[in-house]
Backbone as CSV, one residue per row, in Angstrom:
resi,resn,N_x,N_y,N_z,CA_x,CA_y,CA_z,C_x,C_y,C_z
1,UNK,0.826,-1.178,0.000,0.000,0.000,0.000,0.876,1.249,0.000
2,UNK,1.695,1.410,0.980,2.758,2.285,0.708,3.474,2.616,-0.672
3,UNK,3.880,1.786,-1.071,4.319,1.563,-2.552,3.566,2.123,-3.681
4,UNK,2.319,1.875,-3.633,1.151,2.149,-4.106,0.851,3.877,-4.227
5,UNK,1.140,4.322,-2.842,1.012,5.479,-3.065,2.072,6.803,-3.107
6,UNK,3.284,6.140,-2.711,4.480,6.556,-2.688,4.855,6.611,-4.621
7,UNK,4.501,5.608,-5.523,4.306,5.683,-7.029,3.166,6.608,-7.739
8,UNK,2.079,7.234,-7.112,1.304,7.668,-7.216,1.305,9.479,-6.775
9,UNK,2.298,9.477,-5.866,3.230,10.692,-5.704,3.922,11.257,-6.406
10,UNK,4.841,10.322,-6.566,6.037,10.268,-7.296,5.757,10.749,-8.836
11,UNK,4.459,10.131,-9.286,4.205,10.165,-10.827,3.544,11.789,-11.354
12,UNK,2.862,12.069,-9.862,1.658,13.469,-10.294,2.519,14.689,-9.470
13,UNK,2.063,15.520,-10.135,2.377,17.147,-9.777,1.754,17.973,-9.280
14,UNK,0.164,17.080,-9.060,-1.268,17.598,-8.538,-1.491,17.272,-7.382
15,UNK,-1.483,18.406,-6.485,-1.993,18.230,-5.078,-3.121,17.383,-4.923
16,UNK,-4.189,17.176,-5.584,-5.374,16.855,-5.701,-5.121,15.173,-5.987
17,UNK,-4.140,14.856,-6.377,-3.918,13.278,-6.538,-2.871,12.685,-5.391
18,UNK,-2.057,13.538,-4.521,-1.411,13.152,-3.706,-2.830,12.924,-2.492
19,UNK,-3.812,13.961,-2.204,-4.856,14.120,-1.107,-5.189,12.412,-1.743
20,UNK,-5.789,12.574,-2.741,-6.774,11.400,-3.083,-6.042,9.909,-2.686
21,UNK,-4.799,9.667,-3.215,-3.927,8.729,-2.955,-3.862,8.350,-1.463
22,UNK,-3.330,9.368,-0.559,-3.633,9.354,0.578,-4.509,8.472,1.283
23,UNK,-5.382,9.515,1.279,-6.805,9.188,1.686,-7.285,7.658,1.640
24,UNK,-7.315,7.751,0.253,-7.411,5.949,-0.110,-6.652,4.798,0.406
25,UNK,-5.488,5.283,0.224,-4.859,4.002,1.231,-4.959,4.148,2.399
26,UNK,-5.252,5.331,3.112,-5.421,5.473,4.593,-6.733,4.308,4.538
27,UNK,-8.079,4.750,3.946,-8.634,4.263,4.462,-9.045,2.419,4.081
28,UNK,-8.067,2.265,2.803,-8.335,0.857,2.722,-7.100,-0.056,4.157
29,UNK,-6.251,0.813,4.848,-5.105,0.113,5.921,-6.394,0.133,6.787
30,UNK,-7.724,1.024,7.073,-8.236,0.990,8.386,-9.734,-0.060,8.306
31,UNK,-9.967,-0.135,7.134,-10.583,-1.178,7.085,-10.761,-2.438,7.937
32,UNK,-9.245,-2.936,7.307,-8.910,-3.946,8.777,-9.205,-3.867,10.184
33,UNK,-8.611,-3.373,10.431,-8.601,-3.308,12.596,-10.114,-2.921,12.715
34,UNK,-11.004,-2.083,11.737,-12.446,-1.545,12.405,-13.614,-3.068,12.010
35,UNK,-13.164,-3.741,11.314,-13.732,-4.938,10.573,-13.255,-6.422,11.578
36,UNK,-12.346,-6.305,12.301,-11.842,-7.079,13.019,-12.298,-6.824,14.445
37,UNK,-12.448,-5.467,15.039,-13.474,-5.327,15.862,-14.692,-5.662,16.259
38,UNK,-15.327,-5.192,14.571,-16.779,-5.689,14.880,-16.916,-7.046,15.032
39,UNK,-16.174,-7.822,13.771,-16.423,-9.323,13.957,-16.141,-10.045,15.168
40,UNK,-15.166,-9.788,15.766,-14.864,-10.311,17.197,-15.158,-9.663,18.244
41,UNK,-16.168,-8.924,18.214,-16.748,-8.412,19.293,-17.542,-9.174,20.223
């Protein structure tokens, strides 16, 4: 995921694609732990 968006940096010059990149992998890493909560709750 890092990789992912660290290439996605790297490639654009647009603030607007570094936010988006971000964002996205932030929220596909948090997926996990909030999905693992509920289920084993």
């Amino acid at each position: 995921m890092a990789a992912a968006i660290a290439w996605a940096v790297a490639g654009s010059t647009d603030w607007l694609v570094w936010t988006g990149s971000i964002v996205a992998g932030v929220s596909v890493l948090a997926v996990g732990p909030v999905s693992h909560r509920i289920w084993y709750r």
